[in-house]
C-alpha positions in Angstrom: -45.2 62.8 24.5 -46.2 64.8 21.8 -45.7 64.8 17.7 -42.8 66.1 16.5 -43.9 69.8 15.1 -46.1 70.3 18.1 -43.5 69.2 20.5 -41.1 71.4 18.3 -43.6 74.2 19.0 -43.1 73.8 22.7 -39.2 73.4 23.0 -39.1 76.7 20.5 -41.3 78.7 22.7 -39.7 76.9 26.1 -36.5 77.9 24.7 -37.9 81.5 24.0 -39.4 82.2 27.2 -36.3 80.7 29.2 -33.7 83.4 27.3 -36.1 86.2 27.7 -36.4 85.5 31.1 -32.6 85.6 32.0 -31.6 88.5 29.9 -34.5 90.9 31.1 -33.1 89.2 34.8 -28.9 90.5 33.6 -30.3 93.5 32.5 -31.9 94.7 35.9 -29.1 93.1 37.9 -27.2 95.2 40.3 -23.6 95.1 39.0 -22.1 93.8 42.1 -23.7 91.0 43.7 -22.3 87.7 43.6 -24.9 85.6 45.4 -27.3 86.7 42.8 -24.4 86.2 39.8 -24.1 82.8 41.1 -27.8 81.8 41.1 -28.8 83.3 37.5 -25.5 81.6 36.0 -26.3 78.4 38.0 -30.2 78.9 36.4 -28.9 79.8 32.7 -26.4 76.6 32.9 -29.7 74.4 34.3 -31.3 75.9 31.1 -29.6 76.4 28.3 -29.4 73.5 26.0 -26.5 72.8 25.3 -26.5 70.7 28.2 -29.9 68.8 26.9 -29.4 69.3 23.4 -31.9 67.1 21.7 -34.9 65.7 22.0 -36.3 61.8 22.0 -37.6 60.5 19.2 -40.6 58.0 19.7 -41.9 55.7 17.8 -39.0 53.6 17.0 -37.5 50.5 18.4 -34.7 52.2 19.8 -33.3 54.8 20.8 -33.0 58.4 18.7 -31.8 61.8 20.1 -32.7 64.5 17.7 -30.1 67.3 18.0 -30.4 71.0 16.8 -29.3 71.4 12.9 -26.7 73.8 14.5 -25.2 72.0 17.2 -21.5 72.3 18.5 -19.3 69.3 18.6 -19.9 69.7 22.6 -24.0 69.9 22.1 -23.5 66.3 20.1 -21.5 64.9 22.3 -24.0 66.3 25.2 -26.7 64.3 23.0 -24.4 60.8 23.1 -23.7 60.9 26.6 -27.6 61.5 27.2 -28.6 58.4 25.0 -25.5 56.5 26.4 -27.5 57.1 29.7 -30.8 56.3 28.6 -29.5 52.6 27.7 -27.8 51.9 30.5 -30.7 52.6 32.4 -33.5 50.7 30.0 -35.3 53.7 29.7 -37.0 52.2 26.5 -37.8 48.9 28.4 -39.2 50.8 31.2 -41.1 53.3 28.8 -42.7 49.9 27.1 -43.6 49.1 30.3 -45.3 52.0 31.7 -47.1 52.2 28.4 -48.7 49.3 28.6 -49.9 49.5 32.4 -50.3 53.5 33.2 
């Protein structure tokens, strides 16, 4: 857990690095080989965040997912499934919990 502009910080520069990393990967790729194709796309998908598009707010007596000010219709409703998720499985319960017994 973090604050929110050094935890900002930190997904920026995540973010950063993870992008850098894959296009410097497609641009040495050889052109033809699938297995490889397969693992960079499977890494980029893993990645990209679209797929996690927000982040968890703390602090509050509930549950918050902060999504990107440009987020797609699909990147919000990546963000509602993902706090649909953390309900049904008392993730704030179980973070109270772990909070007060580390």
């Amino acid at each position: 857990m973090t604050d929110g502009f050094t935890g900002n910080v930190f997904l920026k520069t995540a973010e950063g690095t993870a992008s850098f990393i894959l296009q410097h990967f497609y641009s040495q790729m050889p052109e033809k080989d699938p297995a490889i194709k397969t693992f960079l796309a499977d890494l980029e998908n893993r990645l990209h965040y679209t797929e996690y598009p927000g982040a968890i707010l703390c602090g509050v007596d509930g549950i918050v997912i902060k999504c990107h000010s440009y987020s797609t219709t699909v990147e919000i409703v990546s963000g509602i499934k993902g706090a649909i998720n953390l309900v049904e499985s008392n993730f704030l319960e179980r973070l109270k919990t772990f909070l007060k017994n580390p």
